[in-house]
C-alpha positions in Angstrom: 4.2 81.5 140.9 6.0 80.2 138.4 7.3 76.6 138.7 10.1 76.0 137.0 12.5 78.7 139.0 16.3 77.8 138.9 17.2 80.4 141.4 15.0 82.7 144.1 15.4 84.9 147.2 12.8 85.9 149.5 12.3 89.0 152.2 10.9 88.7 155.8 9.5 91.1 158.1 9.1 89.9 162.0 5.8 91.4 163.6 4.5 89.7 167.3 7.5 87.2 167.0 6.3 85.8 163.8 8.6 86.2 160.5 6.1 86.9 157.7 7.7 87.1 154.1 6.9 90.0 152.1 8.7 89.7 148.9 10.3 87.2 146.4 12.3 87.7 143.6 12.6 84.0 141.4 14.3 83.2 138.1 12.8 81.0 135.3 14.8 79.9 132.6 13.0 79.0 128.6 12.5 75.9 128.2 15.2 74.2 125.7 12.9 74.2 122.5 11.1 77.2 123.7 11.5 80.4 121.1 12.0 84.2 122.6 8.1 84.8 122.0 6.9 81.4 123.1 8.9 82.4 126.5 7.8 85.9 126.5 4.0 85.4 126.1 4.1 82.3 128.5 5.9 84.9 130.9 3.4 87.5 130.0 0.6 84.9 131.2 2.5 84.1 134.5 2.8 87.5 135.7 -0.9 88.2 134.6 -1.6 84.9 136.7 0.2 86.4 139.7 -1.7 89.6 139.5 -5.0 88.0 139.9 -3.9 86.6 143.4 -4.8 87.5 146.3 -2.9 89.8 148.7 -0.4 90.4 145.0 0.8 94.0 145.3 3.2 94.4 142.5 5.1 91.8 140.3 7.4 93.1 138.2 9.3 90.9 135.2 12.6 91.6 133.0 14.2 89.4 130.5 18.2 88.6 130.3 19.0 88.7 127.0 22.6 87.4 125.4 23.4 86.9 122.0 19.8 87.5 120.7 18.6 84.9 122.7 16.6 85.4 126.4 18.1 83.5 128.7 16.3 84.3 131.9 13.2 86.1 133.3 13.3 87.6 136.7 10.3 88.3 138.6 10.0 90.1 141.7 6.7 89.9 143.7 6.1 92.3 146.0 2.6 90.5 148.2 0.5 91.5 151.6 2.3 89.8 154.9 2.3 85.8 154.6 3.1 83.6 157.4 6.6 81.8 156.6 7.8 79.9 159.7 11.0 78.3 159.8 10.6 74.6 159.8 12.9 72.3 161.6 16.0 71.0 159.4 15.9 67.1 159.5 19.6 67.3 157.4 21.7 64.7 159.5 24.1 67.0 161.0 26.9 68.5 158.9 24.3 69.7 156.5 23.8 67.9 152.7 22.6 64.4 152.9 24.8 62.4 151.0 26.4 58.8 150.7 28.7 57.4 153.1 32.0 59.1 154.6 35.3 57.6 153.2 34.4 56.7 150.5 35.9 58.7 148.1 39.1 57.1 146.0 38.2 53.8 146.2 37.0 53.0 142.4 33.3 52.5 143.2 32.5 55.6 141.1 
């Protein structure tokens, strides 16, 4: 799978009260000195990497071209069944971590 994704979604399936995911679609972005071919080819060898996985069923890849330049690769794996249990969210309540409360407007920026 490639590494470097900016942006993903994944699909789930329940079967005997387990949620297995089935599918993931993620984006990878070139790399800031990285031509259109350098990107294309190293996406080429990614999804030829995937393929050779097990349980891979189908990954299919398309580039987002603007302006003559690509800008983003999707891929979207299609793969056997994988166990994908929902973890427990440590996030203090209220969701994000972040710094204290009240302190915004008080210079310290």
């Amino acid at each position: 799978m490639p590494t470097d994704s900016e942006h993903g979604r994944d699909f789930y399936i329940r079967e005997g009260g387990a949620r297995l995911r089935v599918r993931m679609i993620r984006t990878v972005e070139p790399k800031a000195t990285e031509t259109n071919a350098d990107f294309e080819r190293r996406m080429d060898m990614a999804a030829a990497g995937l393929e050779r996985m097990d349980g891979i069923q189908r990954v299919e890849y398309d580039f987002e071209w603007r302006r003559g330049a690509i800008v983003r690769c999707t891929f979207d794996i299609a793969h056997l069944p994988r166990p994908s249990p929902i973890e427990d969210d440590e996030r203090p309540a209220g969701g994000r971590p972040g710094g204290p409360r009240g302190q915004r407007g008080q210079g310290n920026n």
